[in-house]
KOLKOL-792588 format. One record per residue: x, z, y of N, C-alpha, C in turn; residue in three letters. Coordinates in pm, whole numbers, padded with zeros to 5 digits, always signed. Layout:
N
XZYXZYXZYAla;...
***
This chain:
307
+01390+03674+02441+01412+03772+02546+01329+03899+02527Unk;+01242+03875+02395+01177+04027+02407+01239+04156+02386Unk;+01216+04226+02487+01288+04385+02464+01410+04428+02544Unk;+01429+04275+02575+01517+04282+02749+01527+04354+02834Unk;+01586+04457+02933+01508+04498+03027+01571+04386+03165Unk;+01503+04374+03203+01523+04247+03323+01462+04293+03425Unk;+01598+04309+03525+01578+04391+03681+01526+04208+03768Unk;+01414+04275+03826+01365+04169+03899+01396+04180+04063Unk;+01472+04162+04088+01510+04214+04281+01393+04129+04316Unk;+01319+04205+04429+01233+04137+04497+01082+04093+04431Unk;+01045+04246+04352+00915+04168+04283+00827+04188+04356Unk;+00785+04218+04473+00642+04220+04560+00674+04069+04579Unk;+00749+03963+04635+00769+03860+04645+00658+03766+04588Unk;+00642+03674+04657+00592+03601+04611+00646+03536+04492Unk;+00786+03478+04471+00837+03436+04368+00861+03538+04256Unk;+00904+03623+04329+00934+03791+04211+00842+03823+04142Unk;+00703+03788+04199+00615+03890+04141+00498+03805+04053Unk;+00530+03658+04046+00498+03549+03965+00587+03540+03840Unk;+00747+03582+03887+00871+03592+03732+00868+03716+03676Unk;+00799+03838+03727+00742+03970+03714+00648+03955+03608Unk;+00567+03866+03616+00404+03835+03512+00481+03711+03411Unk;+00542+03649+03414+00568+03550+03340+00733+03605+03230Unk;+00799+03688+03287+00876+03708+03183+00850+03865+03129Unk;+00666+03939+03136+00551+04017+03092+00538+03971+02981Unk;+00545+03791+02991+00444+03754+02860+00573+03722+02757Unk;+00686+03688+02821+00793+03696+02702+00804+03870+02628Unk;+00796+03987+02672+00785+04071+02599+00921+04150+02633Unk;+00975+04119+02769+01052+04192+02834+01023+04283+02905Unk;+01077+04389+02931+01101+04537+02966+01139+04526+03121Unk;+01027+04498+03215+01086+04467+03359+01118+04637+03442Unk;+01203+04610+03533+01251+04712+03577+01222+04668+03737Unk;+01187+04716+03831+01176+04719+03971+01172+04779+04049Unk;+01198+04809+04216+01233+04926+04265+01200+04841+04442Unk;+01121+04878+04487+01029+04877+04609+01160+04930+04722Unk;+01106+04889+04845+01225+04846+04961+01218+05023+04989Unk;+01102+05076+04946+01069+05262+04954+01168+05313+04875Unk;+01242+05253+04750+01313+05329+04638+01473+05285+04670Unk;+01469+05141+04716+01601+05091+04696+01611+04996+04849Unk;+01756+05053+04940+01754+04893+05035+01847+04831+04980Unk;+01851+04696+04961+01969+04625+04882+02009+04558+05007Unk;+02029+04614+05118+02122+04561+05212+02233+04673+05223Unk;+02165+04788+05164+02287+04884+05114+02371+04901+05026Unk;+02471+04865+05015+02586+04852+04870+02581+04980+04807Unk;+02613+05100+04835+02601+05207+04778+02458+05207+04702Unk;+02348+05215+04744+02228+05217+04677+02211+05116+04567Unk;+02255+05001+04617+02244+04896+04518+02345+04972+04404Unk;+02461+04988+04403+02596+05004+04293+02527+05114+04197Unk;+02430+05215+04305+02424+05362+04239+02266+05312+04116Unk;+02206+05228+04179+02108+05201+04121+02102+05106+04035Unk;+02194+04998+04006+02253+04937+03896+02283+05004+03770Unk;+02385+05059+03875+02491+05181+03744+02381+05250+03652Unk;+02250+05299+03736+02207+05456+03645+02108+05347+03533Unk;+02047+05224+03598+01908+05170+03539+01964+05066+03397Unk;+02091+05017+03422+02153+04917+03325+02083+04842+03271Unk;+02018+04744+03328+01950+04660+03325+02035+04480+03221Unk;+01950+04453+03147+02073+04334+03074+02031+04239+03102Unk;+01946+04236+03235+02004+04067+03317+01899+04089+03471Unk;+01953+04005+03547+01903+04028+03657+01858+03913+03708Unk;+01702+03905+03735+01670+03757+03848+01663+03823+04008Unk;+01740+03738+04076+01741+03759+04249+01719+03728+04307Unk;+01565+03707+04325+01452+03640+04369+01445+03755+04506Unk;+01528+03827+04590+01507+03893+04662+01533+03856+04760Unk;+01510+03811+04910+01578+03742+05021+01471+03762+05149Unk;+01551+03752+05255+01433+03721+05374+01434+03601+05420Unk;+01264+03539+05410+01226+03449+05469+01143+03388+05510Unk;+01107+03268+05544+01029+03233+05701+01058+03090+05679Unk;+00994+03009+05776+00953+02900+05813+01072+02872+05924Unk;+01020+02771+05955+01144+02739+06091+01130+02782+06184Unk;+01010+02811+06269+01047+02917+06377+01098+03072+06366Unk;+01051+03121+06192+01140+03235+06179+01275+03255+06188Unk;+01327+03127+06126+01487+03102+06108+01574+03098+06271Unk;+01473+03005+06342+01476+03005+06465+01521+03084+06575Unk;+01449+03185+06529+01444+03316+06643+01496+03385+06580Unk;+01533+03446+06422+01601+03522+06410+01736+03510+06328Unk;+01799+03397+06382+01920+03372+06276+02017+03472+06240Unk;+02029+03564+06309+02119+03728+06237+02024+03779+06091Unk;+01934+03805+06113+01829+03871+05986+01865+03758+05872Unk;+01886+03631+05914+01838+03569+05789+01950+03548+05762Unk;+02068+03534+05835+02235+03496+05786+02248+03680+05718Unk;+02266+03743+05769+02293+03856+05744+02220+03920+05651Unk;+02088+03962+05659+02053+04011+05551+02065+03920+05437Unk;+02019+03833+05383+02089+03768+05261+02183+03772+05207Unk;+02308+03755+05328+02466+03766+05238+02444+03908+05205Unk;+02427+04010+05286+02458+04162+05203+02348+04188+05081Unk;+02200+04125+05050+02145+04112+04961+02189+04091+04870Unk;+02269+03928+04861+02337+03887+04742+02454+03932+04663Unk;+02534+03939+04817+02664+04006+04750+02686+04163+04680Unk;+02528+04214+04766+02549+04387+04707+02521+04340+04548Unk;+02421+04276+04509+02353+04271+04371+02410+04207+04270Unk;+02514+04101+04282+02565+04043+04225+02722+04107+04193Unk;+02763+04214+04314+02913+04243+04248+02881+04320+04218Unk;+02765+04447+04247+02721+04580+04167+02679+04524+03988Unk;+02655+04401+03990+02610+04352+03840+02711+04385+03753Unk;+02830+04301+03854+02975+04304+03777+02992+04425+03745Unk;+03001+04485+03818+03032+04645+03797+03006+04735+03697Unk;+02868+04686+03668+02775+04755+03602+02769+04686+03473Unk;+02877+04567+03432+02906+04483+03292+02746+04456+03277Unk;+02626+04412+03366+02496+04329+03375+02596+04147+03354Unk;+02580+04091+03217+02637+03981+03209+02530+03839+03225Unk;+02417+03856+03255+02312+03767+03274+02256+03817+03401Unk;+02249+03699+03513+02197+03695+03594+02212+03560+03706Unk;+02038+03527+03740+01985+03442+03814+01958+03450+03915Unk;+02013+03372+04002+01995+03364+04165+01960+03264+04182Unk;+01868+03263+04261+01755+03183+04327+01817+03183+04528Unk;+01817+03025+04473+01844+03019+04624+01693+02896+04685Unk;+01753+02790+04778+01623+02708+04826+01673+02560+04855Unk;+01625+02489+04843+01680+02300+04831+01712+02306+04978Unk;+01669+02401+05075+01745+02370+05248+01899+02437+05236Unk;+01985+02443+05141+02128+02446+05084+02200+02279+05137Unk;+02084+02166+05138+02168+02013+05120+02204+01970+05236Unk;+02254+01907+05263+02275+01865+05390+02141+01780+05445Unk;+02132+01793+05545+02022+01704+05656+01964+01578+05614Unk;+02136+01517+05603+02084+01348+05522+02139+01367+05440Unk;+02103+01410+05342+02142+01447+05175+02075+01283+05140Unk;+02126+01245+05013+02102+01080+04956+01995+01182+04899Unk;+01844+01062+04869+01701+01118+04792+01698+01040+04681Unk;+01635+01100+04595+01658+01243+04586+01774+01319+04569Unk;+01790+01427+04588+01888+01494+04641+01948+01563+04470Unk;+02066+01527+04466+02086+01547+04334+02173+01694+04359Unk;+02209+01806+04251+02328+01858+04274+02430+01897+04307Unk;+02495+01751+04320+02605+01758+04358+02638+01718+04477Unk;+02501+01718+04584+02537+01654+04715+02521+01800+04791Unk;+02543+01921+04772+02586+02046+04793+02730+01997+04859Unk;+02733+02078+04989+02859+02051+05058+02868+01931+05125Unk;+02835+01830+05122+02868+01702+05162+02830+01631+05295Unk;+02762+01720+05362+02748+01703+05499+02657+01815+05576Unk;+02671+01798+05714+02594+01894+05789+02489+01924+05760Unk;+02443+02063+05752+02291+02107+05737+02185+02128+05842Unk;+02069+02110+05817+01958+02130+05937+01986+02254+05979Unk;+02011+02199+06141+02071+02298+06244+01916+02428+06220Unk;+01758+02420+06218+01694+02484+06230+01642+02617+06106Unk;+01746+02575+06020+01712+02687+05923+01863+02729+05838Unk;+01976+02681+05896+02142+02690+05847+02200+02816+05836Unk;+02131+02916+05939+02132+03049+05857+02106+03088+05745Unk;+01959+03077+05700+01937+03103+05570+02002+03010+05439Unk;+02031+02886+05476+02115+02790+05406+02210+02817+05370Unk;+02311+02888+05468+02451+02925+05459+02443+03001+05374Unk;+02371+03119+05418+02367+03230+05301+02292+03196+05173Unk;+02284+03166+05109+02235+03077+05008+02349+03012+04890Unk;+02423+02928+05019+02533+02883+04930+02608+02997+04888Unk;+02638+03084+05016+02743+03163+04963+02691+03230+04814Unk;+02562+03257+04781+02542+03355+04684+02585+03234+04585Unk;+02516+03067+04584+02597+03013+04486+02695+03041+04468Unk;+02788+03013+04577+02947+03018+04529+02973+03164+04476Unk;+02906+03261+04481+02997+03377+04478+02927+03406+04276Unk;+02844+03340+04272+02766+03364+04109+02904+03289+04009Unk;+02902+03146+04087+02992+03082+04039+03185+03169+04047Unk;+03214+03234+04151+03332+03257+04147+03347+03402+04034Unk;+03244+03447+04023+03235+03605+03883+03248+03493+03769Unk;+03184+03442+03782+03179+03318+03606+03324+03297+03593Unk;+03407+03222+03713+03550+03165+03701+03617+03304+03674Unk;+03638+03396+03738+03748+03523+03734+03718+03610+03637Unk;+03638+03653+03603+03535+03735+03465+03438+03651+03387Unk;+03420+03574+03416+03354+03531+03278+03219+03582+03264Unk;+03145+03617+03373+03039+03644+03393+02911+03524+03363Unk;+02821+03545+03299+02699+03448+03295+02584+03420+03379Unk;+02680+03409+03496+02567+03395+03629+02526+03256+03652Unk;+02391+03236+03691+02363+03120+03712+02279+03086+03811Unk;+02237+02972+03884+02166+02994+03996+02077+02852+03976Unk;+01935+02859+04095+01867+02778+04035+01827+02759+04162Unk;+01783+02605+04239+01741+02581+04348+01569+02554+04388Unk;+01482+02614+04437+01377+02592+04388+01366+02525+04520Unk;+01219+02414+04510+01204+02308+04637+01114+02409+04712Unk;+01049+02400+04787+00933+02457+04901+00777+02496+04779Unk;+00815+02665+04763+00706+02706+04670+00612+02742+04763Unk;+00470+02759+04701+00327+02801+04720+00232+02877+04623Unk;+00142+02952+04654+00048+02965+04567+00046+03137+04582Unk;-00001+03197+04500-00030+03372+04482+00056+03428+04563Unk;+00018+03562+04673+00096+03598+04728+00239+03557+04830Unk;+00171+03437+04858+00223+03347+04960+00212+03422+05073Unk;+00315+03378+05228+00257+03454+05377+00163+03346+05394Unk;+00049+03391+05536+00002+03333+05520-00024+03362+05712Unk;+00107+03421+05723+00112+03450+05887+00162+03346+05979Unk;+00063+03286+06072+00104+03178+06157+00249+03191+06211Unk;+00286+03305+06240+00417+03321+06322+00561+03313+06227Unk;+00528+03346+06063+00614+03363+06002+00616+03244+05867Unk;+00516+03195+05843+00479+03132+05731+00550+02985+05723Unk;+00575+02933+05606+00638+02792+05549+00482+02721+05576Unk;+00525+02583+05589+00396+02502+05603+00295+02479+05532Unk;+00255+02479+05408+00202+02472+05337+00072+02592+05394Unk;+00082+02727+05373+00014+02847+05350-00040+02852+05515Unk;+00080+02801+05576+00013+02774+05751-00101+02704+05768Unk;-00091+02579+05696-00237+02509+05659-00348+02543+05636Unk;-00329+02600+05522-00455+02670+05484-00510+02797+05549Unk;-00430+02864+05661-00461+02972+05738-00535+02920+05842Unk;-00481+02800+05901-00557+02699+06047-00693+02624+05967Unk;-00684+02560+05864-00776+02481+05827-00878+02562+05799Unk;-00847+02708+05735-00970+02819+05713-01065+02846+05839Unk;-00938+02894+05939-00987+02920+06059-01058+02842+06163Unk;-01006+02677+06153-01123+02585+06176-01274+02572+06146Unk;-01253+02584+06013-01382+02547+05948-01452+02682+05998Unk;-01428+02821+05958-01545+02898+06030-01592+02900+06164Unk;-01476+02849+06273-01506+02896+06395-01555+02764+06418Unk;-01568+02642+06363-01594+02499+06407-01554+02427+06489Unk;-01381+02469+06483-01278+02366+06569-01314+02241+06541Unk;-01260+02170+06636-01298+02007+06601-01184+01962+06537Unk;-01054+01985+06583-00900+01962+06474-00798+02111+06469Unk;-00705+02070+06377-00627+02161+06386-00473+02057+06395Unk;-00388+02134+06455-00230+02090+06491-00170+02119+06412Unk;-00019+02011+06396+00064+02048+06295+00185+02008+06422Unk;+00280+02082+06353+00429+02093+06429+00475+01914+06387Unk;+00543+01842+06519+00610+01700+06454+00525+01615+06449Unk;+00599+01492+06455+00519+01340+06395+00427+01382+06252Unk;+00448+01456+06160+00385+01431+06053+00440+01389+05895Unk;+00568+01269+06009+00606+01162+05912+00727+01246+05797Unk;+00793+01352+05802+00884+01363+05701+00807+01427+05559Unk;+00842+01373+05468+00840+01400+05323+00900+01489+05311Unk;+00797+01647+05214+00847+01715+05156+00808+01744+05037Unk;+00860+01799+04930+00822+01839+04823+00809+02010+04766Unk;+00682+02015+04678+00621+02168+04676+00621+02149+04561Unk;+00630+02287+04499+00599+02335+04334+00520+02440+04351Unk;+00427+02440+04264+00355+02625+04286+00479+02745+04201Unk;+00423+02829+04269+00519+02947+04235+00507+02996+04073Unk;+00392+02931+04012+00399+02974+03863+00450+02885+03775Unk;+00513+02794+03851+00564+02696+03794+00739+02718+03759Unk;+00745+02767+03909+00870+02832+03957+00946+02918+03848Unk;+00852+03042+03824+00862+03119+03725+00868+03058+03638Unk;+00805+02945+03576+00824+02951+03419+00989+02845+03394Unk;+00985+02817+03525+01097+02726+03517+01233+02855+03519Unk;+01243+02924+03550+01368+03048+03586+01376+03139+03440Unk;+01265+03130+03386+01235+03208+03244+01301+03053+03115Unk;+01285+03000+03101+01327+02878+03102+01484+02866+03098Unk;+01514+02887+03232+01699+02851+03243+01750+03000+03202Unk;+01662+03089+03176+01735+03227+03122+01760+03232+02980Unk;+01692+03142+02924+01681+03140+02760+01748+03034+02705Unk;+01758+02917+02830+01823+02803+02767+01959+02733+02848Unk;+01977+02820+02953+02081+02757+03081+02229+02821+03069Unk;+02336+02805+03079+02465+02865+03100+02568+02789+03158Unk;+02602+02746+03293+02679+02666+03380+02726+02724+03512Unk;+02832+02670+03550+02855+02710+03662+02753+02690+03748Unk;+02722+02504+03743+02635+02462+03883+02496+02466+03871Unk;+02432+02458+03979+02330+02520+04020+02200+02417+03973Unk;+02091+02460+03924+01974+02353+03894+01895+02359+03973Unk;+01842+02219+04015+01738+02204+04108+01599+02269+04024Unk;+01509+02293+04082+01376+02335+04064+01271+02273+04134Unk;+01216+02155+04117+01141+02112+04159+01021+02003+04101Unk;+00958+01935+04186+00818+01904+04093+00805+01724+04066Unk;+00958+01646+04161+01005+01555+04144+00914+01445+04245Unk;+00821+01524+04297+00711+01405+04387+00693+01497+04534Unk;+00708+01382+04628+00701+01454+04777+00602+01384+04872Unk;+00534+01464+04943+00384+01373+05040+00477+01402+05168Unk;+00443+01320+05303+00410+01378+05421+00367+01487+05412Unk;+00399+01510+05589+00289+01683+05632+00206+01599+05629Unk;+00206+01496+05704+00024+01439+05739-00062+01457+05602Unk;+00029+01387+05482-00043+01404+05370-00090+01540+05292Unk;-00052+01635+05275-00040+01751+05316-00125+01808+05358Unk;-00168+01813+05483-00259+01852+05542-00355+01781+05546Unk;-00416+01692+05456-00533+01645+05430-00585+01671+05303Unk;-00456+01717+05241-00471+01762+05135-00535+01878+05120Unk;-00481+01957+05220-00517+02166+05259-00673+02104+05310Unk;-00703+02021+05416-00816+02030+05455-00921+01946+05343Unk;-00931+01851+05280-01009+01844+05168-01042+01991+05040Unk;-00924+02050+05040-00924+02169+04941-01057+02254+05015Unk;-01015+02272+05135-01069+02388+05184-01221+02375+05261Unk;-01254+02252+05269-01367+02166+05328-01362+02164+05446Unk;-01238+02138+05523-01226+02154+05680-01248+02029+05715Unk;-01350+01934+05745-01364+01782+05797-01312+01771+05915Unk;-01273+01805+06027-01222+01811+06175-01100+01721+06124Unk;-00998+01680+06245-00918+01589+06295-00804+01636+06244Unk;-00676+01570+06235-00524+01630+06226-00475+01586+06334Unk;-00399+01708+06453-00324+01643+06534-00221+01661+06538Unk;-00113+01558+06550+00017+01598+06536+00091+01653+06647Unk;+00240+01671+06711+00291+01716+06802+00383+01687+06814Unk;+00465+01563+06835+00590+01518+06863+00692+01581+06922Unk;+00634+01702+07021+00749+01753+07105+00791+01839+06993Unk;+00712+01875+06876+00828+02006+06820+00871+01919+06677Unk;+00976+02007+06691+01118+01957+06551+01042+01918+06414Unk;+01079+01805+06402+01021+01783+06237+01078+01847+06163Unk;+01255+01849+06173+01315+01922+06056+01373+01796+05984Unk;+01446+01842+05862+01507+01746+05758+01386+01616+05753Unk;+01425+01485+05786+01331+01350+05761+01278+01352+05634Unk;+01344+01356+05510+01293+01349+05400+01369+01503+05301Unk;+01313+01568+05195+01377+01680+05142+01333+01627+05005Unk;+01389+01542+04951+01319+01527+04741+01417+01597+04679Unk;+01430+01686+04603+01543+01702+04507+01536+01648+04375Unk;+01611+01562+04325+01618+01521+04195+01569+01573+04062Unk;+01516+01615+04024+01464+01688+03867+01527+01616+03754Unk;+01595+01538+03761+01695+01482+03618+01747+01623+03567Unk;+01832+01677+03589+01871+01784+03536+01785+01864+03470Unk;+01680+01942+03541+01567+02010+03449+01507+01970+03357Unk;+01454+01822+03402+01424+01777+03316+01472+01746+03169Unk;+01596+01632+03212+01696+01666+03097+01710+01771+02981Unk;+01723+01877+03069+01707+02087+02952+01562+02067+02893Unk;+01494+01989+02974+01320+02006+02866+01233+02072+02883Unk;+01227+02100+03040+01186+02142+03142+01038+02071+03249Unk;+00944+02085+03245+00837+01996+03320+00749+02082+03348Unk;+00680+02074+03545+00602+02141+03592+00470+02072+03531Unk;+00360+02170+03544+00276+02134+03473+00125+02192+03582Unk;+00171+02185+03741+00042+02239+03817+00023+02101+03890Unk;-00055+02035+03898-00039+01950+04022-00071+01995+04173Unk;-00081+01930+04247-00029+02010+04414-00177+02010+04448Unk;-00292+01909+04459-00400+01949+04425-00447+02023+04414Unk;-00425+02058+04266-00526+02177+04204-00440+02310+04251Unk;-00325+02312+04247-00222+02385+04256-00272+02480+04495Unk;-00301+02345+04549-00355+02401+04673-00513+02498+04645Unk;-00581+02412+04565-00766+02484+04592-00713+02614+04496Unk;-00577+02649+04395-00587+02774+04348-00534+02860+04435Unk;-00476+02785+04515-00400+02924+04638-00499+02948+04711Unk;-00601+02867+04747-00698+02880+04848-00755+03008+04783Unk;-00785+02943+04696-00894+03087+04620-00867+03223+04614Unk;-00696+03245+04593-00645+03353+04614-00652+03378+04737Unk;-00586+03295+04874-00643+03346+04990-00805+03416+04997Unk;-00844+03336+04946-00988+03441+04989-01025+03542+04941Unk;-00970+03584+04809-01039+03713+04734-00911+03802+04797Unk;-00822+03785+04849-00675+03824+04891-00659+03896+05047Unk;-00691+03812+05109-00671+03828+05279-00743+03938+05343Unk;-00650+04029+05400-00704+04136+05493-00799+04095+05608Unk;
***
């Protein structure tokens, strides 16, 4: 891929701006353009800014998102801005004869009770968690629509599902943040002020699974050099804890000794979320952070990091 130029949608991102530094070290020619230069909820801007930059492949790591009370409260932003995200960037690609390009969607695509681990092909096959199905919906659609340029043109679009990322440039805002980075924002804030516990949303009890975000990246750099299919690859790290576990995890990292309390009255969400890694694996593909070490390095960035 060296000498590529590879338009990165969405490189302040946390995921963008980890596949920003990692396809640096392949020796590609990144191209990027700040929400100040470009809105890609605008089709015209997107088409005009395709057309002039001609970029020979695109990752679309660009999207809005949030945790479940974000999805919650704002299900227009997250149904809506996404589909016009995806669809501006992906038919302006066409347009613009850009014949490589990766879309990144998120494993909350499966249905609710998806069979675990959650393989591929259980896309479509039943109802999705009512609390985040906005951003889900729109998600698939960008699958399907990568996949329907491949069928009608012959386009080399491909898409890749990543599980619940963490690490550099994570949110780390109580009101907006995925669980993980929420942790480590309460468990911080314990330990200085000398709470006695900190709360987590739910019983505790559902299993989820995390990859760090540099993992993410090397896995998307990866399916760009070695991937070409219609259907979509999971991205994930193949092992899933509890929140409870989880958050003993954030509070050992961070030296928060105080209590975990849980909260039954609010929504757990999907019971269990594993996605299968046969497939990645299979291509020859293996994360290589553990969640561990992978938490005390986000911590660390929180601290040299945080306003």
């Amino acid at each position: 891929m060296s000498g590529k130029r590879v338009w990165v949608a969405g490189h302040r991102g946390m995921v963008g701006s980890a596949v920003v530094y990692r396809l640096g070290r392949e020796g590609c020619d990144i191209l990027t353009a700040g929400r100040d230069m470009l809105d890609l909820v605008d089709q015209r801007s997107v088409r005009e800014w395709i057309a002039r930059e001609r970029p020979d492949a695109i990752v679309l790591a660009a999207a809005r998102v949030g945790g479940i009370l974000a999805n919650d409260t704002y299900p227009v932003d997250f149904l809506y801005d996404n589909l016009m995200i995806e669809a501006n960037i992906i038919e302006a690609a066409h347009r613009a004869d850009v014949n490589r390009l990766l879309f990144l969607g998120s494993s909350c695509i499966y249905p609710k009770f998806a069979p675990q681990p959650i393989p591929e092909d259980a896309l479509l096959t039943g109802p999705l968690e009512p609390t985040n199905e906005w951003y889900a919906i729109a998600k698939i659609a960008g699958i399907k629509l990568a996949q329907a340029y491949r069928r009608q043109y012959g386009r080399d679009y491909i898409s890749a599902m990543p599980t619940n990322l963490y690490g550099p440039g994570d949110n780390f805002d109580l009101q907006s943040s995925h669980v993980l980075p929420a942790l480590i924002r309460k468990a911080h804030e314990a330990k200085l002020t000398g709470t006695s516990e900190i709360g987590i949303w739910g019983t505790g009890t559902p299993r989820r699974e995390f990859l760090h975000v540099d993992d993410c990246a090397d896995a998307c750099t990866f399916l760009l050099k070695n991937y070409s299919n219609a259907e979509h690859v999971n991205v994930g790290s193949g092992e899933d804890v509890t929140i409870l576990e989880l958050a003993r995890l954030v509070c050992d990292a961070i030296g928060f000794t105080g209590g975990i309390a849980t909260d039954p009255g609010k929504p757990d969400g999907t019971p269990r979320k594993l996605m299968s890694a046969d497939k990645l694996r299979g291509l020859g593909w293996t994360p290589s952070i553990g969640l561990r070490e992978g938490i005390a390095a986000t911590y660390d960035w929180f601290l040299a990091n945080r306003i």
